[in-house]
N, C-alpha and C positions, 0 to 999 in steps of 0.2 A: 504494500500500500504506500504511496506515495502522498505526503504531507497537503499537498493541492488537494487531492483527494480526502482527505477526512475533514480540511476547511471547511471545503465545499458543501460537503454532508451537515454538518453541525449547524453552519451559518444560518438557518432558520431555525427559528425559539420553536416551533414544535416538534422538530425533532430533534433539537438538542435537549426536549423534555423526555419525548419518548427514552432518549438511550438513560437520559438522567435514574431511570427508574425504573433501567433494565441492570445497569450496571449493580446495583444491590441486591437483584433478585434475580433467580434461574431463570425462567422464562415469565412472559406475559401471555393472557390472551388478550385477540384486538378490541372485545368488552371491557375487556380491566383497563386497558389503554384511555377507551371510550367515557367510560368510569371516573379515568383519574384526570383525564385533563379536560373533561366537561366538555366532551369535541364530538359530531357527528360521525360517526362507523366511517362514511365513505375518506371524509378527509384523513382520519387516521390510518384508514388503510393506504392513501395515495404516498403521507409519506413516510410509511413502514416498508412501502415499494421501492422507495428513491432510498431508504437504508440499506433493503437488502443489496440492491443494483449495486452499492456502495460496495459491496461485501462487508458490511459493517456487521449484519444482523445474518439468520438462517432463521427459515421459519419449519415447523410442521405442523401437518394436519392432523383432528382429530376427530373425525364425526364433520360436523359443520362446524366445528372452531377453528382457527388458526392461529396458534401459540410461535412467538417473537424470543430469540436470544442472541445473546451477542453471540458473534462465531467464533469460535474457539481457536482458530487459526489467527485471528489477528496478532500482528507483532507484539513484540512486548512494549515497547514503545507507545504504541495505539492506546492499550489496556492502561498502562502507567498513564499517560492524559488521560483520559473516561475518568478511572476512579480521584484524580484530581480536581477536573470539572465538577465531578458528581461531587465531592467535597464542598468545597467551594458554591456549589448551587444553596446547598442547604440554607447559606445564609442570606437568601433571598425569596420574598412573599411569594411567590409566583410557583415555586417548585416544591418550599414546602406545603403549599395550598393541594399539588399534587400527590405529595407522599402523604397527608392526611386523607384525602379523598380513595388513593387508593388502601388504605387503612381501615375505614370507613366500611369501604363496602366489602372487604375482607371480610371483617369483623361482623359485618351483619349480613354475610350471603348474598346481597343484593347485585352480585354483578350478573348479567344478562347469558353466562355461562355455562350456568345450572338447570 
């Protein structure tokens, strides 16, 4: 992966949410996405498409779901910025708003999942 490449990817606040809140967790599904950043299905999926393209993300199917992780091949490098970012988000309204809401509905079942 080449440095342009992972700019490019991030440089839009929603999916430098989305990886925000993959990076602490194994996978997502695109409901918990849907969930935690109070965003319409389709948008989140357009850009969970432009992650994976990225090779940033790997997704799989499960029934009608489809669960988001970061790929495991990424550099180490890659990985080392994410969980710095992901740091660093925390102390901002926007992405904790996120990590509550996916919290939230954790806690009380209510993602669209089940």
């Amino acid at each position: 992966m080449q440095i342009e490449q992972l700019t490019k990817a991030i440089s839009d606040q929603t999916r430098l949410r989305l990886l925000m809140l993959l990076v602490p967790n194994q996978e997502l599904c695109v409901c918990e996405f849907t969930q935690a950043l109070d965003l319409s299905q389709p948008k989140i999926s357009r850009h969970l498409a432009i992650l994976r393209e990225a090779d940033l993300l790997q997704d799989r199917k499960s029934g009608l779901w489809v669960y988001y992780r970061l790929n495991p091949a990424l550099p180490e490098w890659v990985m080392t910025t994410l969980d710095t970012l992901q740091i660093a988000s925390l102390q901002e309204l926007v992405y904790q708003q996120d990590v509550e809401r996916l919290r939230q509905s954790e806690k009380q079942n209510q993602t669209n999942c089940l």
